[in-house]
MARROBA-73861 format. One record per residue (C-alpha): residue in three letters; x, y, z. Coordinates in steps of 0.05 Angstrom, whole numbers, padded with zeros to 5 digits, always signed. Each point is the difference from the previous one (the first is absolute). Example, Ala and Ser with C-alpha at 12.3 -4.5 7.8 and 13.67 -1.06 7.14 Angstrom:
BEGIN
ALA+00246-00090+00156SER+00027+00069-00013
END
This chain:
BEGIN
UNK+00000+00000+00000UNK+00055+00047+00005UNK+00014-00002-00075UNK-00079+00020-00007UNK+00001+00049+00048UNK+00068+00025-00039UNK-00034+00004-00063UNK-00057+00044+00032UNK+00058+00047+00021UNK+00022+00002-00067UNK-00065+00018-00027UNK-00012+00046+00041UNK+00069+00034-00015UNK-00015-00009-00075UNK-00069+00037+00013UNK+00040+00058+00039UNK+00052+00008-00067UNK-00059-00001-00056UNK-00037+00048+00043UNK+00062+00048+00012UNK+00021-00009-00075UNK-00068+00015-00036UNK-00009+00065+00042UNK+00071+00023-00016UNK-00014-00009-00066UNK-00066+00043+00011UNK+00033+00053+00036UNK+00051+00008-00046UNK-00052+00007-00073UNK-00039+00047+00041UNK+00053+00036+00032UNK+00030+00016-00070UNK-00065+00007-00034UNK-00024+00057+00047UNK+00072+00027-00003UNK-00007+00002-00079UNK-00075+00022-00001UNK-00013+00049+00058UNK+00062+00034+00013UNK+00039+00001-00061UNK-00064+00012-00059UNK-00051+00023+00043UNK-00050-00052-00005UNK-00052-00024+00034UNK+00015-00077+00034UNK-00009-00061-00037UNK-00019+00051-00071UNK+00011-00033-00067UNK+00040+00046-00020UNK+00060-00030+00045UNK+00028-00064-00023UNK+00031-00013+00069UNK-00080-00012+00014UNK-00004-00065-00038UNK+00065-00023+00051UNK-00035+00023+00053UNK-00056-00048-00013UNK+00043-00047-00013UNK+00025-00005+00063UNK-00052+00002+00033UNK-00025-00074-00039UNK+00071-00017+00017UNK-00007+00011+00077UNK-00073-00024+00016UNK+00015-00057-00040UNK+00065-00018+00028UNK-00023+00023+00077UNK-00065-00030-00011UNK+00025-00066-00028UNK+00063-00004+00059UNK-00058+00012+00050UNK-00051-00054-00026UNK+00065-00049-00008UNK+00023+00023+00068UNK-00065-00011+00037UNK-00014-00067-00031UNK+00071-00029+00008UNK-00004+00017+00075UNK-00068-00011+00021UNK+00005-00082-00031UNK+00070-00005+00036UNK-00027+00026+00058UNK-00060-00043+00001UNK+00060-00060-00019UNK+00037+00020+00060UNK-00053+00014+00043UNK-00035-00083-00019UNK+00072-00023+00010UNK-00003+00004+00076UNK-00070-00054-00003UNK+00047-00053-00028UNK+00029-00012+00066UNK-00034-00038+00060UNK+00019+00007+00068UNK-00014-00065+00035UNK-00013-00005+00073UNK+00061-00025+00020UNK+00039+00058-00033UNK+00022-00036-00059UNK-00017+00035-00075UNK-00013-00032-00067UNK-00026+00030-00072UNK-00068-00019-00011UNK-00013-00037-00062UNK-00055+00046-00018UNK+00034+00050-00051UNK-00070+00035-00021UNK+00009+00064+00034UNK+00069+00019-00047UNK-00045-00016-00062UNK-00059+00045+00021UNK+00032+00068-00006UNK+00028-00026-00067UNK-00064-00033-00023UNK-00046+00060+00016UNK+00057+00049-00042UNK-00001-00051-00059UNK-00084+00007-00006UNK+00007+00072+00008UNK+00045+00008-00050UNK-00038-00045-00051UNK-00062+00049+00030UNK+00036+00060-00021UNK+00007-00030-00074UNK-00076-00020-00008UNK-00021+00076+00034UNK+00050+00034-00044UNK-00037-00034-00052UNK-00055+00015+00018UNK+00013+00072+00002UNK+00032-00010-00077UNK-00075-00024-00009UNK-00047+00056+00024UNK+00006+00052-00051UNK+00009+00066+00034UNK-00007+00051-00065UNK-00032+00057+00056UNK+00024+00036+00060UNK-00062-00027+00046UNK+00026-00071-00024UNK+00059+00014+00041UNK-00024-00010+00066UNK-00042-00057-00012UNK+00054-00043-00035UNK+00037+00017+00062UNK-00049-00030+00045UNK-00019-00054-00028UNK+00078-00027-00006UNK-00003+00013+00071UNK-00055-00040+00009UNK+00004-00055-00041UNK+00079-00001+00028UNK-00028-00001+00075UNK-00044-00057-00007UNK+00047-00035-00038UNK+00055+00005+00050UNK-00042-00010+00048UNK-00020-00068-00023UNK+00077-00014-00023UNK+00016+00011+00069UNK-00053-00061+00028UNK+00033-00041-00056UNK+00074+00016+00018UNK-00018-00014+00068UNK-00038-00068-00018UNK+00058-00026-00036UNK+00053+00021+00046UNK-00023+00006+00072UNK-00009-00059+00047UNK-00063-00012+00020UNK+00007+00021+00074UNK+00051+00038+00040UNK+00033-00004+00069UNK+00021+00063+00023UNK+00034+00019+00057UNK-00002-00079+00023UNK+00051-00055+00018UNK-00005-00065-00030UNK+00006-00063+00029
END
């Protein structure tokens, strides 16, 4: 487990360097764009008339894409090794007479997997879903939006009841010695 919880470090280091990189990168475009625009021709921000503008923009793809993606990557890397970690400690039993063993029951490290597998094969069918529903008008928007939300909550919801099915013993002992 310390090679998991290792890897959720590293993720979470990789998340920190994509976040810091894409908003240099934004700084920078609209740092010179303004400088270009505003103080040097006189126009107004983010005008046409600057080329610097179409930088600007740009960077700004560059750094919500990059911070956005290191943050989802970052969150999801961390929260499964943390659930990983976290299940780990349930493989041991603590017998009576002080002695320790790992329990043969290895469902609780497949349930935090499991349940990120069917959410990930739920974010395919609700992306498709949203490739589906036409939105050609602004009050589209909104509605495409919640019914991906939707249909991806009760999805997950049952994914999460399956996952659990499949990976999770049938009943649990906590906080007990066994004999």
């Amino acid at each position: 487990m310390e090679g998991i919880a290792g890897y959720g470090l590293g993720g979470s280091t990789v998340a920190l360097f994509g976040r810091v990189g894409g908003g240099i990168y934004t700084k920078a475009a609209d740092v010179g764009a303004d400088l270009v625009g505003k103080v040097e021709q006189n126009l107004p921000e983010d005008s046409p008339k600057n080329p610097a503008t179409i930088a600007d923009n740009v960077g700004d793809n560059v750094g919500d894409v990059a911070g956005m993606g290191a943050d989802l990557f970052g969150s999801f890397a961390e929260s499964i090794c943390a659930a990983l970690v976290v299940s780990s400690a349930s493989l041991v039993e603590v017998y009576s007479d002080g002695t320790m063993q790992m329990s043969p029951v290895i469902g609780n490290l497949w349930y935090p997997l499991n349940n990120a597998a069917i959410a990930l094969l739920l974010c395919i069918i609700c992306s498709i879903a949203g490739i589906v529903y036409k939105v050609d008008t602004y009050d589209k928007i909104e509605r495409c939006l919640a019914y991906q939300i939707l249909l991806s909550s009760v999805l997950l919801s049952g994914g999460a009841i399956i996952a659990g099915y499949i990976s999770l013993p049938g009943t649990f002992n906590i906080g007990q010695h066994f004999d």
